[in-house]
MMTF fields as JSON, N, C-alpha, C and O atoms, coordinates in Angstrom:
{
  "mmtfVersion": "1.0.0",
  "mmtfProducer": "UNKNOWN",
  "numBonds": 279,
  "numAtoms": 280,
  "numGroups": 70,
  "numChains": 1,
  "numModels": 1,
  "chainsPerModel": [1],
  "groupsPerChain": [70],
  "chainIdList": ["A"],
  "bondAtomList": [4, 2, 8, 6, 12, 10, 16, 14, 20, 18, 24, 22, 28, 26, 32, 30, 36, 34, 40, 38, 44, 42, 48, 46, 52, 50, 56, 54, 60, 58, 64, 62, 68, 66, 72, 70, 76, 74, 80, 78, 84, 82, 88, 86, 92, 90, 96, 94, 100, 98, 104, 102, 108, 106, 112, 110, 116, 114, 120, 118, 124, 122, 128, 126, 132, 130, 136, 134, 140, 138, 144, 142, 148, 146, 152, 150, 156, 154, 160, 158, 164, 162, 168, 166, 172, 170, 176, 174, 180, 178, 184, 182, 188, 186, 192, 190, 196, 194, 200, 198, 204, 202, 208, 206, 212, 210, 216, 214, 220, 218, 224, 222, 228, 226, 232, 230, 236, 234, 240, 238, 244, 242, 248, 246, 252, 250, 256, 254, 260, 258, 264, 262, 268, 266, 272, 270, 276, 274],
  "bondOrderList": [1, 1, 1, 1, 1, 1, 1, 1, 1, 1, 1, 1, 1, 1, 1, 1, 1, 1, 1, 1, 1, 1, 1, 1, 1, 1, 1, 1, 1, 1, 1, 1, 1, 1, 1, 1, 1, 1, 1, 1, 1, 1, 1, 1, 1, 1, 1, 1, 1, 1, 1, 1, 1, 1, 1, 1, 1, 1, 1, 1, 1, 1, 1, 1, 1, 1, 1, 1, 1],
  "groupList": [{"groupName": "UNK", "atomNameList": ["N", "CA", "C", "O"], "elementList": ["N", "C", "C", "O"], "formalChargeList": [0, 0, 0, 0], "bondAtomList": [1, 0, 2, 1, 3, 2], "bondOrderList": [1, 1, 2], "singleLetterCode": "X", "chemCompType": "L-PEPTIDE LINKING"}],
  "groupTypeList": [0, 0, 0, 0, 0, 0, 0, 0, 0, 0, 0, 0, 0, 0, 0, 0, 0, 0, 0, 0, 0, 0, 0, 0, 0, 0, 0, 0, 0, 0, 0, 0, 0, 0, 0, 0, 0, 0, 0, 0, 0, 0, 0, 0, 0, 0, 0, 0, 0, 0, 0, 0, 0, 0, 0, 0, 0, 0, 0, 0, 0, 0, 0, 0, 0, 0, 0, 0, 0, 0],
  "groupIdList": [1, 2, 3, 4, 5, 6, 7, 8, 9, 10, 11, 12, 13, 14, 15, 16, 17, 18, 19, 20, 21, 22, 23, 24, 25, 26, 27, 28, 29, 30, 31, 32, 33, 34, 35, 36, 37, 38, 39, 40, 41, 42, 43, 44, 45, 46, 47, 48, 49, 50, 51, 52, 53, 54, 55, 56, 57, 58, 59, 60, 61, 62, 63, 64, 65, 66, 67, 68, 69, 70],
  "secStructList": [7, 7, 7, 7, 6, 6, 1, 7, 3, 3, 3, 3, 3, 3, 6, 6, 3, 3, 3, 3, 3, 3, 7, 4, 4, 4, 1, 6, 6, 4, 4, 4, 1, 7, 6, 6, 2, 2, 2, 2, 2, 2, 2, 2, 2, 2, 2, 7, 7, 1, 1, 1, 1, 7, 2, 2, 2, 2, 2, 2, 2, 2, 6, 7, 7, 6, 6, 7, 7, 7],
  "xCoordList": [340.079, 339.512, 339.23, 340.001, 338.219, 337.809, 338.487, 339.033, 338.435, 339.214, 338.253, 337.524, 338.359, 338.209, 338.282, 338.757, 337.71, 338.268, 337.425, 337.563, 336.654, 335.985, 335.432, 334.765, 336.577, 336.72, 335.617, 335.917, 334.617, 333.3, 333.786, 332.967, 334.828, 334.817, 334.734, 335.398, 333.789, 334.364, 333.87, 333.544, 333.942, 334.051, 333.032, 333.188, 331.641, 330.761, 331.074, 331.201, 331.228, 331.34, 330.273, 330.092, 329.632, 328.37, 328.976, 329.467, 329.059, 329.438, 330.8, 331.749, 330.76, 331.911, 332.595, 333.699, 331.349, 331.397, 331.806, 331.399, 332.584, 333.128, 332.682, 332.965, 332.078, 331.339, 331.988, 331.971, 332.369, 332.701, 331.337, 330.151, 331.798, 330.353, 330.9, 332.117, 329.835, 330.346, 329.501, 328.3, 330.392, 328.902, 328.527, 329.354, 327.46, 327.016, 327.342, 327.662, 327.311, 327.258, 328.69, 328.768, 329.516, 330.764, 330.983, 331.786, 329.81, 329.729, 329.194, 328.107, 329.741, 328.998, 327.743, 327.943, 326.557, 325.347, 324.496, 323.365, 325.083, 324.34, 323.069, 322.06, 322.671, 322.081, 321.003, 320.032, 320.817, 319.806, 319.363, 318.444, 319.836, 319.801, 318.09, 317.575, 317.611, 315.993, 316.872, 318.048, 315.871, 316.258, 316.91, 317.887, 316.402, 316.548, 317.888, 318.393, 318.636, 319.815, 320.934, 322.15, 320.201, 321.492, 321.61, 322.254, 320.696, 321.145, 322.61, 323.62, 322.126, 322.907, 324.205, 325.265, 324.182, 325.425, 326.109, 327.289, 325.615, 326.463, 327.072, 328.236, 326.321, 326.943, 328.258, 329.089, 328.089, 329.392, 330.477, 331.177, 330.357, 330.75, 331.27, 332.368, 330.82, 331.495, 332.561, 333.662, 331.734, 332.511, 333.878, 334.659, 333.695, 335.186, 336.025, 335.668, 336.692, 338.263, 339.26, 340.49, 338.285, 339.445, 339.399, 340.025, 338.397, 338.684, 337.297, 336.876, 336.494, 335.254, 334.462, 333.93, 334.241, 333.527, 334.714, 335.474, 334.729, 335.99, 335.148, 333.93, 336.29, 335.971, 334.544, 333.521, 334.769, 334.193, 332.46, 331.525, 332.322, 331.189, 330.395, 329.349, 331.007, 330.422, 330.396, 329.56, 331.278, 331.037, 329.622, 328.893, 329.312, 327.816, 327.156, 326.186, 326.828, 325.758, 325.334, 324.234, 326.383, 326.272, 325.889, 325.502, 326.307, 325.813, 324.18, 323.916, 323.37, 322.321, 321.286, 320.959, 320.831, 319.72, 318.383, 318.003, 317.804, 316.275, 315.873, 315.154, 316.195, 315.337, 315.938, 315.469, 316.999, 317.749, 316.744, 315.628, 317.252, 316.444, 317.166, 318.365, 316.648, 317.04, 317.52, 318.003],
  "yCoordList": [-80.763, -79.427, -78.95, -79.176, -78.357, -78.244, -76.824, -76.264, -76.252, -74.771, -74.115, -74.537, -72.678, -71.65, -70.544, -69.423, -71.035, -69.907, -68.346, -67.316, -68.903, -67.338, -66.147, -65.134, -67.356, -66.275, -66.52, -65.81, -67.171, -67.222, -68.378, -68.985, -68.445, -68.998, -68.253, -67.223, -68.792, -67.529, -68.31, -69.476, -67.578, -68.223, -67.445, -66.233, -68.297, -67.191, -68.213, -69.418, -67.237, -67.383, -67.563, -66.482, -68.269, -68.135, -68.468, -69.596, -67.686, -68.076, -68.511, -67.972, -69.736, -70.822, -71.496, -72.029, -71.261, -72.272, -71.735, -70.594, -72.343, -71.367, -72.771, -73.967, -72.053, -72.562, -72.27, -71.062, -72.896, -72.845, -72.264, -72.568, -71.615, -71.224, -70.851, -70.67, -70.631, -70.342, -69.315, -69.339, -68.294, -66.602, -66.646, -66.174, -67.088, -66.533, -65.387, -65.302, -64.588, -62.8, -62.857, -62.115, -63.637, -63.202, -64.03, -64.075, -64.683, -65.281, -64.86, -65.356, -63.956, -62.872, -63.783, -64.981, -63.395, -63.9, -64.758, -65.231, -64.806, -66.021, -65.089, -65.782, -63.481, -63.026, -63.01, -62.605, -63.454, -63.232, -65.178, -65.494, -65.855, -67.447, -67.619, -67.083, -68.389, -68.963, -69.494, -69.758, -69.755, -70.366, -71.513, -71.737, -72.505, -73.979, -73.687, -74.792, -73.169, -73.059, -72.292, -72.46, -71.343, -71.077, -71.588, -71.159, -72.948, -74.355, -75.048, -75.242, -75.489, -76.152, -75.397, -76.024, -74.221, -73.038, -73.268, -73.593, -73.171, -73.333, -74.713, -74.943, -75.5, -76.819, -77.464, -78.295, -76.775, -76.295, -76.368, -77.263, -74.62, -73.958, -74.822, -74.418, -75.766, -76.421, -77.72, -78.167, -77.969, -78.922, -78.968, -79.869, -77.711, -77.371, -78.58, -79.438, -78.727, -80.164, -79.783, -79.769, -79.427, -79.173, -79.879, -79.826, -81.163, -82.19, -82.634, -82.657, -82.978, -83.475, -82.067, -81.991, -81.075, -79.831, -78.893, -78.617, -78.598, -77.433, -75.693, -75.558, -74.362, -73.321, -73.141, -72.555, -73.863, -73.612, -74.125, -73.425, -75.422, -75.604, -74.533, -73.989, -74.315, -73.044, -71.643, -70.772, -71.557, -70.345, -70.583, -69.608, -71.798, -72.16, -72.159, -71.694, -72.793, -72.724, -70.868, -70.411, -70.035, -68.714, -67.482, -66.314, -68.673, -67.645, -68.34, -68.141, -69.148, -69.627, -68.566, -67.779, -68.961, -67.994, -68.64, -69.68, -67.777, -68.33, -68.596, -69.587, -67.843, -67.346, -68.548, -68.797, -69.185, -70.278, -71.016, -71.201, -71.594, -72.613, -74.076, -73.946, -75.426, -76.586, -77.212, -78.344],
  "zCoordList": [-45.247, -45.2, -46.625, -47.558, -46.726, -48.392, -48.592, -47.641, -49.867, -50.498, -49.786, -48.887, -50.454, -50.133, -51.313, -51.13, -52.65, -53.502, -53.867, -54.527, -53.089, -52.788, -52.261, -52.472, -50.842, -49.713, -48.542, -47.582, -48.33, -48.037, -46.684, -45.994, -46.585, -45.46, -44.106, -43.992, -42.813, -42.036, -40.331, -40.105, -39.731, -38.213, -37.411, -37.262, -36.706, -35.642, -34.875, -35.095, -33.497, -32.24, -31.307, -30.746, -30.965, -30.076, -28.781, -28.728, -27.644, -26.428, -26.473, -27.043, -25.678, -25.863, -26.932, -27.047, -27.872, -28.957, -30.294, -30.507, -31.337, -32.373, -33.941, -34.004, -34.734, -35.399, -37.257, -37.494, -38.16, -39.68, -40.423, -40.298, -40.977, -41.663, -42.915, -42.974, -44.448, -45.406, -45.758, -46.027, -45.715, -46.563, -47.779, -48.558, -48.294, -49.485, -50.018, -51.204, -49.384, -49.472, -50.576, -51.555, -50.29, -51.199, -52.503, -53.435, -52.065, -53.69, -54.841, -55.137, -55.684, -56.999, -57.045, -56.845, -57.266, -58.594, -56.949, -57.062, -55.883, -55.07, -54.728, -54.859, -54.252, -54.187, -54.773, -54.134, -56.21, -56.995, -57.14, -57.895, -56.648, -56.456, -55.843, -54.861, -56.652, -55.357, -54.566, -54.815, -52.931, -52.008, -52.113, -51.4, -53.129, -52.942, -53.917, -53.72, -54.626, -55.118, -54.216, -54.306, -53.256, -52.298, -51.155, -50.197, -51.281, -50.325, -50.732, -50.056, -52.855, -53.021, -53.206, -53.214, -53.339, -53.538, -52.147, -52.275, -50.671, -49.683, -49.723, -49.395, -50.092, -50.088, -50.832, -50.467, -51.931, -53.028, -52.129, -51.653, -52.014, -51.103, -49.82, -49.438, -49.163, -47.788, -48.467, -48.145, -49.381, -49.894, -51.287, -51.594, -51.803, -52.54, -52.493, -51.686, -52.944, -53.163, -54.161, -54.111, -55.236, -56.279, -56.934, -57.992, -56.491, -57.729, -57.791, -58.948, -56.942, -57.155, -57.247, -58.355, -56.554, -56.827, -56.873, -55.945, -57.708, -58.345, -58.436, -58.555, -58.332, -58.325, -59.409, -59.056, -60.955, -61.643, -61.505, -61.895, -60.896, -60.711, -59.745, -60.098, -58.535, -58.103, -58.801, -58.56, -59.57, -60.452, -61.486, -61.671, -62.082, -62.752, -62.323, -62.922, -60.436, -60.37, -59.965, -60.275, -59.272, -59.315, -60.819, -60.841, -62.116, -62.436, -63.427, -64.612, -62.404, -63.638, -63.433, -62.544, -64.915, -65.359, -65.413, -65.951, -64.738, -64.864, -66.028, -66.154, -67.144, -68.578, -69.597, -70.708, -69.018, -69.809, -70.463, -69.978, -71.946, -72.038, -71.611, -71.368, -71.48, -70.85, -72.158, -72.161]
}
């Protein structure tokens, strides 16, 4: 089961069926993310360990800047 360090874990219910889901919404900076980064932000996000994707990598990709230079 992967972490949870920012809370974004959460549970919808459809019918019978009860489903893992991870909210963006509680991830600071994911709001202002293009689409194709708050793909890879949930994915983070499902996959947490602690050791291969750690709090901090999701904290980078939450806080990138467009205006960065490469």
């Amino acid at each position: 089961m992967s972490q949870d360090s920012f809370g974004a874990r959460g549970q919808l219910d459809v019918g019978d069926a009860s489903y893992e889901i991870f909210r963006l919404g509680d991830l600071d900076g994911a709001d202002r993310l293009p689409y194709s980064l708050k793909v890879l932000a949930e994915n983070l996000l499902r996959t947490e360990d602690g050791v291969n994707i750690t709090a901090e990598h999701i904290r980078t990709l939450a806080d990138w800047d467009a205006e960065a230079e490469p």
